[in-house]
C-alpha positions in Angstrom: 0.0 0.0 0.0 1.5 3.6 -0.8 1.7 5.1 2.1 2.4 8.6 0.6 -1.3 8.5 -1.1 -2.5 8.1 1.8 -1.1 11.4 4.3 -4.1 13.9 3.4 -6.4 10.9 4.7 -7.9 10.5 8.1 -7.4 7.6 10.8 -10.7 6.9 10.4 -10.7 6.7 6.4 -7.4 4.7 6.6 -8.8 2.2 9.0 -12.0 1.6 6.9 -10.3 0.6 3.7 -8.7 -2.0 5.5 -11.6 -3.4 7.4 -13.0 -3.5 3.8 -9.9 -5.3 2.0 -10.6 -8.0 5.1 -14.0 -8.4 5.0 -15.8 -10.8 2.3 -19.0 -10.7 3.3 -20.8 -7.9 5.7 -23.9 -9.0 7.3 -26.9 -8.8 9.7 -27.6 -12.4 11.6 -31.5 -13.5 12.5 -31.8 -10.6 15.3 -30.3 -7.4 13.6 -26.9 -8.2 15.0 -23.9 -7.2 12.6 -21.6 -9.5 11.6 -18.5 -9.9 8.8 -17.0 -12.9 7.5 -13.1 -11.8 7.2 -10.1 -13.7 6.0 -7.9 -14.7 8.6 -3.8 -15.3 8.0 -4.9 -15.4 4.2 -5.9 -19.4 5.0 -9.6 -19.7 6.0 -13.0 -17.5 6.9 -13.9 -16.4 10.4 -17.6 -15.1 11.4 -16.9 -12.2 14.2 -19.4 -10.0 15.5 -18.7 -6.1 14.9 -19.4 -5.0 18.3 -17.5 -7.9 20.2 -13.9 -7.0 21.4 -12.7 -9.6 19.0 -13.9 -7.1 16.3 -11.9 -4.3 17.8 -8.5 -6.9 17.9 -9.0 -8.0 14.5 -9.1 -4.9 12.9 -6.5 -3.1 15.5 -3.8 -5.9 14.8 -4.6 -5.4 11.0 -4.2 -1.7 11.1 -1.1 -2.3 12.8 0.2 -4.8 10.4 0.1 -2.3 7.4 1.1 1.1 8.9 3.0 0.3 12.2 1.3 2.5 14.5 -1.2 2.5 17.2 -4.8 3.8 16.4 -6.9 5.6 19.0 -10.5 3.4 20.6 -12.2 6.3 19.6 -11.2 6.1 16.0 -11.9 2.0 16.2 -15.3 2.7 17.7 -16.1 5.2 14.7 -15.2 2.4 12.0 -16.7 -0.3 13.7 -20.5 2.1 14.4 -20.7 2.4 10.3 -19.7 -1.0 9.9 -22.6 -1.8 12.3 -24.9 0.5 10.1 -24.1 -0.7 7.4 -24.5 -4.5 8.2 -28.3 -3.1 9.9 -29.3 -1.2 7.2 -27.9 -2.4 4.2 -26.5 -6.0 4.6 -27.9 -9.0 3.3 -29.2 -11.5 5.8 -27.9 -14.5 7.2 -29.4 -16.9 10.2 -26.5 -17.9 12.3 -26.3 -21.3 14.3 -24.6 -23.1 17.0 -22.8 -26.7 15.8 -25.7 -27.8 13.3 -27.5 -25.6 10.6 -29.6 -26.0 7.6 -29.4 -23.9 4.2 -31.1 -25.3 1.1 -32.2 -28.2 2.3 -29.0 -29.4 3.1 -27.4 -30.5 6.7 -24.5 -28.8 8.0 -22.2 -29.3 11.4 -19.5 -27.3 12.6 -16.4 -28.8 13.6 -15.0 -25.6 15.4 -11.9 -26.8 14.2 -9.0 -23.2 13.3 -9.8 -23.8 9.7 -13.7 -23.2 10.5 -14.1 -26.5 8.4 -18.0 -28.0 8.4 -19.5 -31.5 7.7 -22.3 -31.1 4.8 -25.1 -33.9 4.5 -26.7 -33.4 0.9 -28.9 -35.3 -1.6 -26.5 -36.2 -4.5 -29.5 -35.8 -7.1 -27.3 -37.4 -10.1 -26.4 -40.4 -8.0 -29.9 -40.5 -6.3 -28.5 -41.2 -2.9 -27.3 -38.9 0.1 -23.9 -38.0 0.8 -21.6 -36.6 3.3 -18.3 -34.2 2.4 -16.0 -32.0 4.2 -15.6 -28.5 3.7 -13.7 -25.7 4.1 -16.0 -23.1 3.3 -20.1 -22.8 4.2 -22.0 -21.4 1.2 -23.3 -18.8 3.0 -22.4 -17.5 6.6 -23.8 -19.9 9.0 -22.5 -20.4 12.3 -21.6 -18.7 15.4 -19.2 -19.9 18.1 -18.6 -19.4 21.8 -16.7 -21.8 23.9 -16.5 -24.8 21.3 -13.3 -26.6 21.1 -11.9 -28.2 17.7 -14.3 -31.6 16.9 -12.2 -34.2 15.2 -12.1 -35.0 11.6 -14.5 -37.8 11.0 -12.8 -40.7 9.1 -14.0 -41.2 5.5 -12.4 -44.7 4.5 -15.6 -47.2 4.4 -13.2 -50.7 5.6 -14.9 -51.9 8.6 -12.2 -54.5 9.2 -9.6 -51.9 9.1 -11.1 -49.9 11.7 -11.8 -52.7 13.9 -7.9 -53.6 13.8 -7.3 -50.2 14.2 -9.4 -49.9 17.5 -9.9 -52.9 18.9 -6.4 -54.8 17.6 -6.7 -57.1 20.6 -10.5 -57.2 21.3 -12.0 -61.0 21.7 -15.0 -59.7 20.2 -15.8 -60.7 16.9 -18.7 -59.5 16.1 -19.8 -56.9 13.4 -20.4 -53.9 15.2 -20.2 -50.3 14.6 -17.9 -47.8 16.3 -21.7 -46.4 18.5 -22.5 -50.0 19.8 -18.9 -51.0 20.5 -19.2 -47.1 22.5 -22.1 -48.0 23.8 -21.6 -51.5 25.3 -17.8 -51.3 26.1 -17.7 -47.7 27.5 -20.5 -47.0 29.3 -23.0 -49.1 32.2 -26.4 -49.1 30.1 -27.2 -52.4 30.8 -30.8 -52.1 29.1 -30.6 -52.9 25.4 -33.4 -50.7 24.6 -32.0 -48.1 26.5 -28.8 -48.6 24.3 -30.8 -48.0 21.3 -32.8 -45.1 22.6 -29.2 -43.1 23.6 -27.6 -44.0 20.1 -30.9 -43.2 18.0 -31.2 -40.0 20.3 -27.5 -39.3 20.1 -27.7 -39.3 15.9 -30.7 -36.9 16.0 -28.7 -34.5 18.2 -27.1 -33.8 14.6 -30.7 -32.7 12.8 -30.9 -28.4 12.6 -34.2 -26.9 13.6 -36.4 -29.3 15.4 -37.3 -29.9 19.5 -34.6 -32.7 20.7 -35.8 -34.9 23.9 -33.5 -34.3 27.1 -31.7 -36.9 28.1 -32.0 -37.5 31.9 -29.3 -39.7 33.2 -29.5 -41.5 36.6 -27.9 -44.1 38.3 -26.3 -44.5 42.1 -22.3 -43.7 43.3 -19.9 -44.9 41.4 -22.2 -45.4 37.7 -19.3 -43.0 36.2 -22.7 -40.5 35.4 -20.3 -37.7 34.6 -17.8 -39.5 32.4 -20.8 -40.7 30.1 -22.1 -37.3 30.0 -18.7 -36.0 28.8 -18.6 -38.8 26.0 -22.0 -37.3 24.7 -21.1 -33.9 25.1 -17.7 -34.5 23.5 -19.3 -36.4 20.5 -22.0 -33.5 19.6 -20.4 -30.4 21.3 -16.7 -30.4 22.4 -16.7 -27.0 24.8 -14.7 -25.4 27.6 -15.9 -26.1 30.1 -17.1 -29.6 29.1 -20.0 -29.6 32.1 -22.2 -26.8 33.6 -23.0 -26.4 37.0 -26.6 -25.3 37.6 -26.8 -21.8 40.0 -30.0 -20.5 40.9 -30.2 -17.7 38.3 -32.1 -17.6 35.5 -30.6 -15.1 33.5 -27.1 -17.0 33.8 -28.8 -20.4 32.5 -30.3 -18.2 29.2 -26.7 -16.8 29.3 -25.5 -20.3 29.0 -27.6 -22.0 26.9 -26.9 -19.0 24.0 -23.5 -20.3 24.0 -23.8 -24.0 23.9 -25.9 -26.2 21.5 -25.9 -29.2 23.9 -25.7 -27.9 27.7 -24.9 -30.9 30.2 -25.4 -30.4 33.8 -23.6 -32.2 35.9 -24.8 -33.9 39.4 -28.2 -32.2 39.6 -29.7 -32.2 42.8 -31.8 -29.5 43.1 -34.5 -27.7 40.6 -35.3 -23.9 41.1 -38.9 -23.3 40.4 -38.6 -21.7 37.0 -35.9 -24.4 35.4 -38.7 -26.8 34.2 -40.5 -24.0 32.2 -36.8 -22.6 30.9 -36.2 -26.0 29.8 -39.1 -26.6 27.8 -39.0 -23.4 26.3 -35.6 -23.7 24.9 -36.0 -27.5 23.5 -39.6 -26.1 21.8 -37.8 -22.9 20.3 -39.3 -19.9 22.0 -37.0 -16.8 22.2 -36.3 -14.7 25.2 -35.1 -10.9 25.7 -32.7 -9.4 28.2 -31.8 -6.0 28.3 -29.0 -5.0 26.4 -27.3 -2.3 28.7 -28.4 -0.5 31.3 -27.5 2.8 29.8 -30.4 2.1 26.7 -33.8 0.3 26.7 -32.4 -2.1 23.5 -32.9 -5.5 23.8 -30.5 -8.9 23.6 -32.8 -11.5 21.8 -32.1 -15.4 22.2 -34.1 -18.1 20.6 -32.7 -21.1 19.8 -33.9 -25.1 20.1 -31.2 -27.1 22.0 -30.1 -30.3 23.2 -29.9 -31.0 27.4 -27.9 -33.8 29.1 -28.9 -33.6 33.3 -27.3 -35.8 35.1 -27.8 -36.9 39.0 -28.4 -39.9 41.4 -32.4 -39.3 41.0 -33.8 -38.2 37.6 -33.3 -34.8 37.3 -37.3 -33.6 37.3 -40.4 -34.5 38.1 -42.4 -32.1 36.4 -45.0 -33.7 33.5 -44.3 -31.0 31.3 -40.4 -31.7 31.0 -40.8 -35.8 31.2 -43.0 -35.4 28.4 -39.8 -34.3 25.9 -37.3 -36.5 27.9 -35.9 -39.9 28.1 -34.8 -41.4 31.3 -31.6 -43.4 31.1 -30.2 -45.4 33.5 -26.4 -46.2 34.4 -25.6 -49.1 36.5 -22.8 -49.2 39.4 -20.1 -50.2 38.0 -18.7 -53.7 39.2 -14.9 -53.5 40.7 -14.0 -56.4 38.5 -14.8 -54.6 35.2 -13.8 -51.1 36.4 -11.3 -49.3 34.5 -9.8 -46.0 35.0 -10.9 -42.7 33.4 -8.0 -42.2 31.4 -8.6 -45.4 30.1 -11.8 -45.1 29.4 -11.0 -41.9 27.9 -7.7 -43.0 25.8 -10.2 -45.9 24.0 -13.3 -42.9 23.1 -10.8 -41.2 21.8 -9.5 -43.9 19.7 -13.1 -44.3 18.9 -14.2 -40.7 18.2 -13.6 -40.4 14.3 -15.4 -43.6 14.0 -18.2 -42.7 16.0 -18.8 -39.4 13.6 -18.3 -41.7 10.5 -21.3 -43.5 11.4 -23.5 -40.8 12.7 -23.2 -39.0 9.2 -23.2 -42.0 7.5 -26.4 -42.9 9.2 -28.0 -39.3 8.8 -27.1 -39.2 4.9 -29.5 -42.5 5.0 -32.1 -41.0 7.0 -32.5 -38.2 5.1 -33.6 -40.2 1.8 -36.3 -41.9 3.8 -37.4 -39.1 6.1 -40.0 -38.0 4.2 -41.9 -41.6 3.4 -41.3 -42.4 7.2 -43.1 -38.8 8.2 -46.1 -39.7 5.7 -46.3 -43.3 6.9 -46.3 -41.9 10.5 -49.0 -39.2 10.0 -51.0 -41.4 8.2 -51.0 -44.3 10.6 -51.9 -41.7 13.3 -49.1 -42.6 15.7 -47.0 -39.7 16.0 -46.3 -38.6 19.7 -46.0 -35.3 21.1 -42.4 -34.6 20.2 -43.2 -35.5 16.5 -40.2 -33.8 14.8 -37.8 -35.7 17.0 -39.9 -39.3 16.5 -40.2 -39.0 12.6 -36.0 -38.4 12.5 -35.3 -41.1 14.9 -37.4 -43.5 13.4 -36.0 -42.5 10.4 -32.6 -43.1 11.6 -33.6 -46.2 12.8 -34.8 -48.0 9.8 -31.4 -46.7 8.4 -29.4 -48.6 11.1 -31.3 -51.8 10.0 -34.0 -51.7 12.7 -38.0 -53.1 11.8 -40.4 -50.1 11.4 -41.7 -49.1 14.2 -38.9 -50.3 16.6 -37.9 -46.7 18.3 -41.1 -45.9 18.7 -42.0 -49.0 20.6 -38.9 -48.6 22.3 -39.5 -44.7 23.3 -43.5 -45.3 24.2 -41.9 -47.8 26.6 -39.7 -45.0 27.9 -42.5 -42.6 28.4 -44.0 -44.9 30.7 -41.7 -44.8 32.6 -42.1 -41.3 33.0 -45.6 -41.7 33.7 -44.1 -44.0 37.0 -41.8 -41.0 37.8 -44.2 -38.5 37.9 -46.2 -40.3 40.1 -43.3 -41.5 42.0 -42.8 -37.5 43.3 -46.0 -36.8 43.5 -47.9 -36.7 46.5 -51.1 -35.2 44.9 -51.2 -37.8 42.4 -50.2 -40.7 44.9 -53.0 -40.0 47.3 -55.8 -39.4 44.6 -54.8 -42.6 43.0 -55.4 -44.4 46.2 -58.1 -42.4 47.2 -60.1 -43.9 43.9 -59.1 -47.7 44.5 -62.9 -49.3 44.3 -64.4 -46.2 43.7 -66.5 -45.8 39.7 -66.7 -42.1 40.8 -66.4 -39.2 42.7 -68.1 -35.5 42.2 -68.1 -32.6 43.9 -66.6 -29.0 44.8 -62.6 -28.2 44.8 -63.1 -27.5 48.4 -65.0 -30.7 49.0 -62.1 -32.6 46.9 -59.1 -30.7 49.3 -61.1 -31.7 52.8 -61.6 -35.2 51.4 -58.2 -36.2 50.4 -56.5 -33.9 53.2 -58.4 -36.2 55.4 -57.4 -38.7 54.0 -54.3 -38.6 54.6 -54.0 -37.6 57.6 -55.4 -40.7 58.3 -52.1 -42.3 57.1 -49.8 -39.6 58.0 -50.7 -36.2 59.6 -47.0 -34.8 59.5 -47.3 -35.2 55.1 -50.8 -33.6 55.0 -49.2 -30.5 57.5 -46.2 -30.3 54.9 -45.3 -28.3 52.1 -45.1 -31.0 50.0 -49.1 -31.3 50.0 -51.3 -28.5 49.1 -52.8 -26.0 51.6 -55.5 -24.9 49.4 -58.1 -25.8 47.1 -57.2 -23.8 44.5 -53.1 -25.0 44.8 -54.9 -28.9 45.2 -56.5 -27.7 41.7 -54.2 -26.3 39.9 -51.4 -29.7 40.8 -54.7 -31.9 39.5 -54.3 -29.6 36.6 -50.9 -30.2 36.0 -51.1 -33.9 36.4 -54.7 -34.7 34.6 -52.8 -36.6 31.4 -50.5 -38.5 34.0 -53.9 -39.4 35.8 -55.4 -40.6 32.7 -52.7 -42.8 31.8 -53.3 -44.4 35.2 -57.1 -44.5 34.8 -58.3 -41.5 36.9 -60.0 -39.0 34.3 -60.5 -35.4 35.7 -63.7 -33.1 34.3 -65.2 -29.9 35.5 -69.0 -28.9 35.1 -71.3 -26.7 36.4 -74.0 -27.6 38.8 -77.4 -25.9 38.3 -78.8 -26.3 41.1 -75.6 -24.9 43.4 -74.6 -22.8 41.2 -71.1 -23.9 41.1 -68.4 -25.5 39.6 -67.7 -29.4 40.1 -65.1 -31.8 39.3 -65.8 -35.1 37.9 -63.4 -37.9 38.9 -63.8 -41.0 37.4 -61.8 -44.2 37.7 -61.5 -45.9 34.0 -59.0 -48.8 35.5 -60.9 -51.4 33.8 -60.5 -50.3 30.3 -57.8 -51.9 28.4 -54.7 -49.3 27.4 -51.9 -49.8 24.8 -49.6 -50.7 27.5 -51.3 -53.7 28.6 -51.3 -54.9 25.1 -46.9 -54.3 24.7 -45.7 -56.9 26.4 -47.8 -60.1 24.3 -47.4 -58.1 21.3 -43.6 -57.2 21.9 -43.3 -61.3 22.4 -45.0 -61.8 19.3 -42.8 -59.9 17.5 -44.9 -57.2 16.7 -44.3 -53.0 16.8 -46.4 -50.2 17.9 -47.3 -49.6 14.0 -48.9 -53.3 13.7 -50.9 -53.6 16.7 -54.7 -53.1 16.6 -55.9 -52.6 20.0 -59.6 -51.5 22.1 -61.4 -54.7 21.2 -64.2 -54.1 23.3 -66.0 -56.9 24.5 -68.8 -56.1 26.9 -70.7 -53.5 27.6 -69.5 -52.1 31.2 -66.2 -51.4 29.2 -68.4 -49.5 26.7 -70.2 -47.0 29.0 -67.4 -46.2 31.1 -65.4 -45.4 27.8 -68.4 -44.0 26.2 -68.8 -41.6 29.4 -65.5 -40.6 29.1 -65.2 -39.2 25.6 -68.4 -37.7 25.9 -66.6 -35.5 28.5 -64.1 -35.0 26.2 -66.1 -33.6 23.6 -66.6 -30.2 25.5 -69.3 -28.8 27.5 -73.1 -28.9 26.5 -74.8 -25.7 26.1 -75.7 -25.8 29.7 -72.4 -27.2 30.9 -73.6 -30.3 32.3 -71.7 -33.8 32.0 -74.1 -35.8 30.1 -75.3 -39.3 31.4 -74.7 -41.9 29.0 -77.4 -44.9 29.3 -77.3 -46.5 25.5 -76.0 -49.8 25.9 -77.8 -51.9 22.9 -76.7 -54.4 21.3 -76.1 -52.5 18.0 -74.2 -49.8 19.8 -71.9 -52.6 21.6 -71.6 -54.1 17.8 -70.8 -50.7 16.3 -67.9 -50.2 19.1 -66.4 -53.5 18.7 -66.1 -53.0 15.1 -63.4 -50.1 14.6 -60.5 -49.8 16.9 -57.6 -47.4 18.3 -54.2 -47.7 16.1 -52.8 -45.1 18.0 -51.0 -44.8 21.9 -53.1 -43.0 24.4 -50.4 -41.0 26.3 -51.4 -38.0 24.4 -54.6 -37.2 23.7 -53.8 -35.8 19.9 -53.1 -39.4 18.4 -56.4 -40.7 19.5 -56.6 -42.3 15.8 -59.0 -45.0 15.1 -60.1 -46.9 12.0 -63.0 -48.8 10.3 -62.4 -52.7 10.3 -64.3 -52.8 7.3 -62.5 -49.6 5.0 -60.0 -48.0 5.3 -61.6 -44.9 7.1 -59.8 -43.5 9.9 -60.7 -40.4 12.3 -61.4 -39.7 16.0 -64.1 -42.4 17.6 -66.9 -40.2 17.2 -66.2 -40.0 13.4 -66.1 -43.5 13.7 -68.7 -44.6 15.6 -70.9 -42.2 13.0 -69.5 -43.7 10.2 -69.8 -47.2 11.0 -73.6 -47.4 10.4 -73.5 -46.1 6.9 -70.0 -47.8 6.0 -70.6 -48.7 2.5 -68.9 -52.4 3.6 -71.8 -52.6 6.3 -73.1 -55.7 4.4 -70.0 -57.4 3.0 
C-alpha cells in the first residue's frame, strides 16, 4: 500500500479501507446483530461479530500490520458504528447457528476446528442417494461460536475390518459392530438394550438443525461413572470449555448459557429452582427470550434457539409432566470392581473411537435423510406420532437406516414414556393419594373445596406430618391447579378429571372418574412385543362387553366439551347395535397423548377420532360385506 497517497487521509478513512480489503462478506444475523466474514492469516473464513472486542483486535492488529502505528479506541469505535450501520441497514441476511445448521435443504455441522471446516449432508440428485463431504467453506455464513473446542475430523475410508484392527487390535469380540454400539456396550454401564438404542438413535438426532430434541435425563447411584458418560456425549456433539455446567440458581445466567452451547450438560443435579422446568421446555420447543442489552439504553438482547440438554444426578433430574414429556430417562448401573477401568482409560479408548463414531452418525443421517419424508407420511397417516413429532419421525427414520423393523424406536420410546408416567407419580404426592383415594371407587363428584377436605383427610389418616407439609397442598385452588398439571398422567393411570357446572348450586364441580378397567396400549406391549410385533402393527380396544363401553363412552363424551348448559351428560345406551358398532373399529394409536387418539374402520380404510367413527360405522358402505 502507498503510504504517501494516503497522508491527506484520516485515521478513520485509513482504518476503513482496510476493514473492507478484510471483510468478504458484511452481514446482519436473525436478530439485527452485525456481523462480517473476514479472511484470517490469508488461510480460511472467520464469522466475528462487529461489536465484540474480537472485532476491535481483529481490525486493530490489521491496522497495525500495514502502517506500524497505534490507532486511538475512539477512531476504532467510529469504523466499527458504520460497519454496524451498514451491516443493519444495508446488509444482506444470514441466520446464524450453533454446531448444526440448515441452508437449502442441506445439513451442516461445525467442527469448530481453526480452519472453521463443516461436515455437509446433501442429496447427491445425479447419483440419487445422500452424501456426506468436508468442507472448508459454508456457502453462505452460517455459524456462530462461543466456547467450542476443535471436533475431530470424522474418518472417510468405508473398511470396517480396518477400523476394527485399528481400535480394537486385541478385542476378543468378533462380532460386526459399529464404532456407537462398540461405544455404547464397552464404554459405558447401560445395561438395558433398549436403553442402548434409545441413547444411540437419540444421540444421531442430536445432529438434525431446527427441530425440538428430547432431554436426556441420566441416573444411576455412586460410582455409575454418570459424569464420564455425560462428557462422552457432550464431546461427540459439542466439544466446549468447560465440558459440564453447574446449575446456579439464576435464570438469567442459565439463558446466558444455553446461548453459547448447542448441547448444555449439567452435571450432578440435585436440586431444581422453580422456573428451570418451564426454561427448559421453552428452549427444546424454540421460543425466544429478551434481556436488556445495557443499562445505559432500553435495547434488547434477543435469544431463541432449540437445544439439546444432558442432566445428570443420582435421582432423575425432574419431576415435572411437562419436562418428562420431551425426555428420556436413562439409566447407568454401578459399576462392578472387577470390570472397572480408569478414566483415562476409558478416555484414551473414546478417543481412539471418536472419528469412527462421527463416521457412522453422518453415514447414518445421509440415510435418513432419503427416507425421512416416506417415514413422516407413513407416520401421520397411521396416526401414531407422539408429542415430540419432529424428534420421532427423525429417529425412526434413523432407525430403519441402522437396519432396525419399522416401528422399533417408537416402541422402544413409548416404553420409555411410561416410565415417565411412573416418575411422575413416583414424586407426587397429589397424584399418589388421589390414585389411592379412587381404588374401588366408579366415581367421585363434587366441589374443589369438597375434593381438598376429602383427600387432606385422608391422609391424615395415614400420616398427619405429610398432609401438614409443604409437600401437600394448603388450598383448594393450589390442590386444583397440581390436579391440573397432572390430569394426562392421571389418565394414563385410569383416573379421568372433568369440571361442570351444577345448576342447582350454582357452582363449579369436578368429575373424577376411575376408568382402571378399560384396556390401554400398554397392557397390550408386552404379548405383542413377544409376538414380534411393533407399535405400528398392533390393533388394540377390542371391546368386548358393555361395562367397558359405557365407562369409555362416558368418558369421551366428557371430552367432547361442555353442553350448552355445561352439564356432563349421562350416557345410558348400551344396545346391542351400539356394543356391535364399538367393537367393530379400533384405536391404532398410543393414548399417552390425547392428539393421536386415531381409530379406524375394520371394514374400510376410514380412519378419524371415535366419534367419526362410531358415526361412520352405520353407513359404511362395507356394512353388508
Amino acid at each position: 500500500m502507498n503510504h504517501d497517497s494516503n497522508d491527506k487521509k484520516t485515521s478513520s478513512e485509513l482504518l476503513m479501507e482496510v476493514a473492507l480489503e478484510k471483510i468478504e462478506t458484511l452481514f446482519k444475523d436473525q436478530f439485527g446483530e452485525g456481523h462480517v466474514r473476514v479472511f484470517v492469516n490469508n488461510d480460511h473464513l472467520e464469522i466475528i461479530p462487529i461489536n465484540s472486542n474480537k472485532f476491535t483486535r481483529f481490525i486493530s492488529k490489521s491496522f497495525y500490520d500495514t502502517y506500524g502505528h497505534v490507532l486511538s479506541r475512539e477512531t476504532i469505535k467510529d469504523v466499527s458504528q458504520i460497519l454496524q450501520a451498514k451491516a443493519e441497514f444495508g446488509g444482506t441476511k444470514y441466520d446464524l447457528f450453533l454446531k448444526v445448521a440448515k441452508y437449502n435443504d442441506d445439513l451442516y455441522y461445525d467442527l469448530t476446528n481453526d480452519k472453521h471446516q463443516s461436515i455437509r449432508i446433501f442429496k447427491n440428485k445425479e447419483k440419487g442417494i445422500a452424501e456426506w463431504e468436508i468442507l472448508d467453506k459454508t456457502p453462505v455464513p452460517l455459524f456462530r461460536r462461543y466456547n467450542q473446542i476443535p471436533q475431530v475430523l470424522p474418518v472417510v475410508a468405508n473398511d470396517l475390518d480396518t477400523y476394527q484392527e485399528h481400535v480394537y487390535e486385541h478385542s476378543q469380540d468378533k462380532n460386526k459392530k459399529d464404532a456407537l454400539d462398540i461405544f455404547l456396550d464397552n464404554l459405558t454401564n447401560i445395561k438395558n438394550k433398549e436403553s442402548k438404542l434409545l441413547v444411540k438413535i437419540s444421540l444421531i438426532s442430536y445432529f438434525v438443525p431446527d427441530i425440538p430434541h428430547i432431554v436426556m435425563l441420566v441416573h444411576g447411584s455412586k460410582g455409575s461413572a454418570k459424569s464420564t458418560f455425560q462428557y462422552m456425549i457432550k464431546s461427540i456433539v459439542e466439544p466446549a470449555k468447560p465440558s459440564l455446567l453447574t446449575l446456579h440458581n439464576n435464570s438469567g445466567e442459565f439463558i446466558q448459557q444455553l446461548s453459547h452451547y448447542y448441547l448444555p450438560a449439567y452435571d450432578n443435579l440435585k436440586y431444581n429452582p422453580k422456573w428451570l422446568s418451564d426454561e427448559v421446555c421453552k428452549a427444546v420447543t424454540g421460543v425466544g427470550q429478551t434481556k436488556r442489552a445495557l443499562y445505559t439504553n432500553d435495547e434488547d438482547k434477543i435469544y431463541e434457539y432449540k437445544h439439546c440438554f444432558i442432566f445428570n444426578g443420582i435421582n432423575v433430574a425432574f419431576s415435572e409432566p411437562d419436562v418428562l414429556d420431551r425426555s428420556i430417562i436413562i439409566k447407568l448401573e454401578e459399576i462392578d470392581n472387577k470390570n472397572r477401568k480408569t478414566e483415562e482409560d476409558i478416555l484414551n479408548e473414546f478417543n481412539n473411537l471418536k472419528p469412527w463414531i462421527l463416521k457412522v452418525i453422518f453415514d447414518t443421517l445421509a440415510k435418513a435423510m432419503t427416507i425421512n419424508y416416506d417415514v413422516k407420511y407413513r407416520l401421520k397417516r397411521k396416526g401414531i406420532l407422539p408429542r415430540m413429532s419432529d424428534y420421532a419421525v427423525w429417529c425412526e427414520a434413523v432407525s430403519q437406516s441402522l437396519g432396525n423393523k419399522e416401528g422399533q424406536f417408537l416402541d422402544i420410546y413409548y416404553e420409555n414414556l411410561n416410565l415417565q408416567l411412573e416418575e411422575i407419580i413416583e414424586s407426587s404426592v397429589v397424584a399418589k393419594v388421589l390414585i389411592e383415594f379412587m381404588e374401588g371407587k366408579a366415581e367421585w363428584n363434587g366441589s374443589a373445596t369438597e375434593l381438598h377436605s376429602t383427600l387432606t383427610s385422608a391422609l391424615s389418616d395415614k400420616d398427619e406430618r405429610l398432609a401438614r407439609s409443604k409437600s401437600w397442598p394448603n388450598s383448594s385452588n393450589s390442590l386444583s391447579r397440581k390436579i391440573n398439571e397432572l390430569s394426562s398422567t392421571l389418565k394414563n393411570r385410569g383416573i379421568e378429571i372433568s369440571h361442570g357446572y351444577d345448576n342447582k348450586t350454582k357452582s363449579r364441580v369436578i368429575r373424577i372418574t376411575n376408568t382402571e378397567k378399560i384396556p390401554s396400549l400398554s397392557s397390550y406391549r408386552s404379548s405383542d412385543r413377544e409376538s414380534g410385533k411393533t407399535i405400528t402393527e398392533m390393533n388394540v380396544f377390542n371391546f368386548t362387553n358393555s361395562e367397558n363401553i359405557e365407562i369409555e363412552r362416558k368418558s369421551e363424551l366428557r371430552h367432547r366439551g361442555p353442553n350448552s348448559d355445561n352439564k356432563i351428560p349421562d350416557v345410558h345406551d348400551n344396545d346391542d347395535k351400539n356394543i356391535n358398532r364399538v367393537i367393530n373399529i379400533y384405536q391404532i394409536a398410543d393414548r399417552i397423548h390425547e392428539h393421536s387418539d386415531i381409530w379406524k374402520c375394520k371394514r374400510c380404510d376410514h380412519r378419524g377420532d371415535k366419534w367419526d367413527l362410531l358415526s361412520h360405522y352405520p353407513n359404511c358402505r362395507n356394512n353388508n360385506n
